[in-house]
C-alpha positions as CSV (number, residue, x, y, z in Angstrom):
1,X,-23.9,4.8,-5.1
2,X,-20.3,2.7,-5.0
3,X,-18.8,1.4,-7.6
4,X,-14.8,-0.1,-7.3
5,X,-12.3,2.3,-8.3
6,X,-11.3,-0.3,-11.4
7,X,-14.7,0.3,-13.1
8,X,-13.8,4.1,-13.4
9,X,-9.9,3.9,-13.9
10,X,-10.7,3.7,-17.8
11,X,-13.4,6.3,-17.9
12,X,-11.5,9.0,-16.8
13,X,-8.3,8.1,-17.1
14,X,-7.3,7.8,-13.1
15,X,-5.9,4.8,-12.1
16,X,-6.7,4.0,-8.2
17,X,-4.2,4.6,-5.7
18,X,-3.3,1.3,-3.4
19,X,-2.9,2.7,0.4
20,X,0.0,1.6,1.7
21,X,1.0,0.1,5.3
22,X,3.4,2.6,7.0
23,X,6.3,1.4,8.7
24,X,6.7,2.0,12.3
25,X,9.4,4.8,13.6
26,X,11.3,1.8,15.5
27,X,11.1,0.0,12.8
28,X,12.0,2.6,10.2
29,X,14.9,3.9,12.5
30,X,16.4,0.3,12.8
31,X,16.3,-0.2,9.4
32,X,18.2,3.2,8.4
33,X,20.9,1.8,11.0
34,X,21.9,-1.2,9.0
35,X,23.4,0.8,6.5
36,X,21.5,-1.2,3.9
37,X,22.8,-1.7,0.1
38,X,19.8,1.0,-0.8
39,X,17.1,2.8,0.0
40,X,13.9,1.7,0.8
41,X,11.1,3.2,-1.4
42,X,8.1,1.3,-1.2
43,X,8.4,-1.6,1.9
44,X,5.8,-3.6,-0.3
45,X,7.7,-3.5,-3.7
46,X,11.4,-4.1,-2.1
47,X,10.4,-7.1,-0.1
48,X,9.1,-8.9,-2.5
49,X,12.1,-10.7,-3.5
50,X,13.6,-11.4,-1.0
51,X,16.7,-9.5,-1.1
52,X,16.1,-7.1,1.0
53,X,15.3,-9.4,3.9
54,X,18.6,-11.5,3.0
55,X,20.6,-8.4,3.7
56,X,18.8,-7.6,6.5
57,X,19.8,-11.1,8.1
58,X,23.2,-10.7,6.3
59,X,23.8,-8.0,9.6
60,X,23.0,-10.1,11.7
61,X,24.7,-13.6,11.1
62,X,27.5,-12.6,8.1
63,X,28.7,-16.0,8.4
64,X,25.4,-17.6,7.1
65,X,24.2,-15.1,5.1
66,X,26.6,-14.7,1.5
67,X,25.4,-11.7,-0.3
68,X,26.4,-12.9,-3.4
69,X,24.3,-16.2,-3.4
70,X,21.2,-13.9,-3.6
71,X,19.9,-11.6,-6.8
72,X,17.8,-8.3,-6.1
73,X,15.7,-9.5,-9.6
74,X,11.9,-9.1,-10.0
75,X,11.1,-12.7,-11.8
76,X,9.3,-15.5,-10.8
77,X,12.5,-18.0,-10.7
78,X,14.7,-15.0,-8.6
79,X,12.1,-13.8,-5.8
80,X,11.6,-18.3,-5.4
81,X,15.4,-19.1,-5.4
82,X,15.7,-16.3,-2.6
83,X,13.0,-16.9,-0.5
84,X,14.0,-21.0,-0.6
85,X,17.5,-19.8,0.7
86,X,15.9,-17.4,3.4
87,X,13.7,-20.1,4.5
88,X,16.4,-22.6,4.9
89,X,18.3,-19.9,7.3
90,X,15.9,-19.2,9.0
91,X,15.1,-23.2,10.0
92,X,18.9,-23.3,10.8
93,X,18.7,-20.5,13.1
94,X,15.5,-21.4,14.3
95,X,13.7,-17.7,13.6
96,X,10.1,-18.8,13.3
97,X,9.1,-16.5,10.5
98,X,5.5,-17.7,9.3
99,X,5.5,-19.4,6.4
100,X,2.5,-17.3,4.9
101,X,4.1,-14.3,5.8
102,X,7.0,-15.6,3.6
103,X,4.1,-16.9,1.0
104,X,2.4,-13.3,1.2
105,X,5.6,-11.3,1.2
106,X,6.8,-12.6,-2.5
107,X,2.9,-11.9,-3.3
108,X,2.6,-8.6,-2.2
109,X,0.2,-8.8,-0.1
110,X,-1.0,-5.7,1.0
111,X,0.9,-5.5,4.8
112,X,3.0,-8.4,4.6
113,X,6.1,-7.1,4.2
114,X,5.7,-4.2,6.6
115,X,4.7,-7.2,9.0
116,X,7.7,-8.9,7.8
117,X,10.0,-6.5,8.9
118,X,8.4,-6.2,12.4
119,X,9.1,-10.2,12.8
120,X,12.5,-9.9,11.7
121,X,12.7,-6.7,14.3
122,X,11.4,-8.9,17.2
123,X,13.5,-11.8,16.0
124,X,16.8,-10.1,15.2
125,X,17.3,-7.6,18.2
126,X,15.4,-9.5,20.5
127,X,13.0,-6.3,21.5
128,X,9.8,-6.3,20.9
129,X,7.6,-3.3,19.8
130,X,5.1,-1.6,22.4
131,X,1.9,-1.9,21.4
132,X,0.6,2.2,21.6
133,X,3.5,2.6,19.3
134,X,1.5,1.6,16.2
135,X,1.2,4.3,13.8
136,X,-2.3,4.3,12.7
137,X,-3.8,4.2,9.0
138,X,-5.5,6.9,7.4
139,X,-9.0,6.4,7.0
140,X,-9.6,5.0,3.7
141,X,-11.6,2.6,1.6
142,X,-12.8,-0.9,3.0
143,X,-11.3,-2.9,0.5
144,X,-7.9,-3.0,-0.8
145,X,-8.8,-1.8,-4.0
146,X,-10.1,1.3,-2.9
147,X,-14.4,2.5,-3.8
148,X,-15.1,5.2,-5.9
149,X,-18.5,7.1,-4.5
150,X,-20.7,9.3,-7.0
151,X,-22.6,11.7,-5.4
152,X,-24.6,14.7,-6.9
153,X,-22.8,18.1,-7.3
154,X,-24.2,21.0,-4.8
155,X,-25.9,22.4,-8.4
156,X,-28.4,19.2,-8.3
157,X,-29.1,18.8,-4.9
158,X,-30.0,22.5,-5.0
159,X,-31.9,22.3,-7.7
160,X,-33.7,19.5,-6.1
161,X,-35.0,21.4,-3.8
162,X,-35.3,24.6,-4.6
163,X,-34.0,25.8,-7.8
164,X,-30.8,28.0,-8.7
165,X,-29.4,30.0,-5.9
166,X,-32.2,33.7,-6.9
167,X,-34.8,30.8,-6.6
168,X,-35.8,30.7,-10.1
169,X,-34.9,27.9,-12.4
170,X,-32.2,28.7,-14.4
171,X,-33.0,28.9,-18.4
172,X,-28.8,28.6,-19.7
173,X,-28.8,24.5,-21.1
174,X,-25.3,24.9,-20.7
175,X,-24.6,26.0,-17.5
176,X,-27.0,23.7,-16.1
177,X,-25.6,20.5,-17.9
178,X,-22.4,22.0,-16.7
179,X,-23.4,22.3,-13.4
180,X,-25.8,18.9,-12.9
181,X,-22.4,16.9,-13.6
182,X,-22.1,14.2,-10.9
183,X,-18.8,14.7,-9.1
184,X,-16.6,11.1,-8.3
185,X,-14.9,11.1,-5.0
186,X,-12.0,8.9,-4.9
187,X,-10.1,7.9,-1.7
188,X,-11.6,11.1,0.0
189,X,-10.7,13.2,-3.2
190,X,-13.3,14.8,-5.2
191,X,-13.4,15.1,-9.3
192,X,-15.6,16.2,-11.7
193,X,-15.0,14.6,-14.6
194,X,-15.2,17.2,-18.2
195,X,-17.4,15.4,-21.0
């Protein structure tokens, strides 16, 4: 049985983990060169607004790019007012950054901004990326939200078949209401959850 990680979050008091897109080593590398303003935790979170994009540019073309036009804010009205600016560089300079990449990148759309940062790579430094050089995801859940399976403990599906491990059925009511617990895997982790 699956059930979306949200349903359980509550229940016991987990909340899901969202997998992240890595950055590629180029990418990564280039970045750390810029000698940026500060560091970058989570790609996702620090693109969002915009600033971080700004001073990337701001590297490249420090004559169209002012640092001090742009805020490194988390509201509505900041990551907008710095994404219209970007925008309007980038038709200036002719960089043809996607407008939903732009759209999905204030979102936070799971892989936008790691995208982002590729297309300012290719754009910026005029090299693209090879194409064996992806670094490849971990196996995780199908959606973005992550599933939560329940399957039985190894206590019931033994004593579905043949009993406790002597063969006999065990007569404890504790132990076996202990035991007969279903265990939750989340994102290839496995919990059993205490009543």
């Amino acid at each position: 049985m699956t059930i979306p990680n949200d349903a359980l979050s509550g229940k016991f008091g987990m909340k899901p983990s969202v997998p992240t897109q890595p950055l590629r080593r180029e990418i990564l590398k280039w970045m750390h060169s810029l000698d940026l303003s500060q560091s970058i935790r989570q790609i996702r979170r620090d693109a969002m607004n915009g600033y971080l994009v700004a001073e990337i540019c701001s590297r490249y073309y420090p004559s169209d790019i002012q640092m001090h036009g742009f805020q490194n804010g988390l509201s509505t009205p900041v990551k907008l007012d710095n994404w219209q600016q970007l925008q309007k560089f980038f038709n200036k300079r002719d960089l043809r950054v996607p407008k939903n990449l732009i759209e999905d990148t204030l979102k936070g759309v799971q892989g936008a901004a790691a995208t982002m940062m590729e297309t300012l790579y290719t754009l910026l430094t005029e090299k693209s990326l090879p194409e064996n050089a992806k670094i490849p995801t971990s196996p995780g859940p199908s959606s973005e939200t992550g599933t939560v399976s329940i399957t039985p403990s190894r206590s019931q599906t033994r004593a579905a078949g043949s009993g406790t491990r002597d063969g006999t059925q065990g007569s404890d009511p504790i132990r076996q209401s202990i035991q007969n617990q279903p265990s939750v895997v989340i994102d290839d982790a496995k919990v059993t959850p205490l009543s």
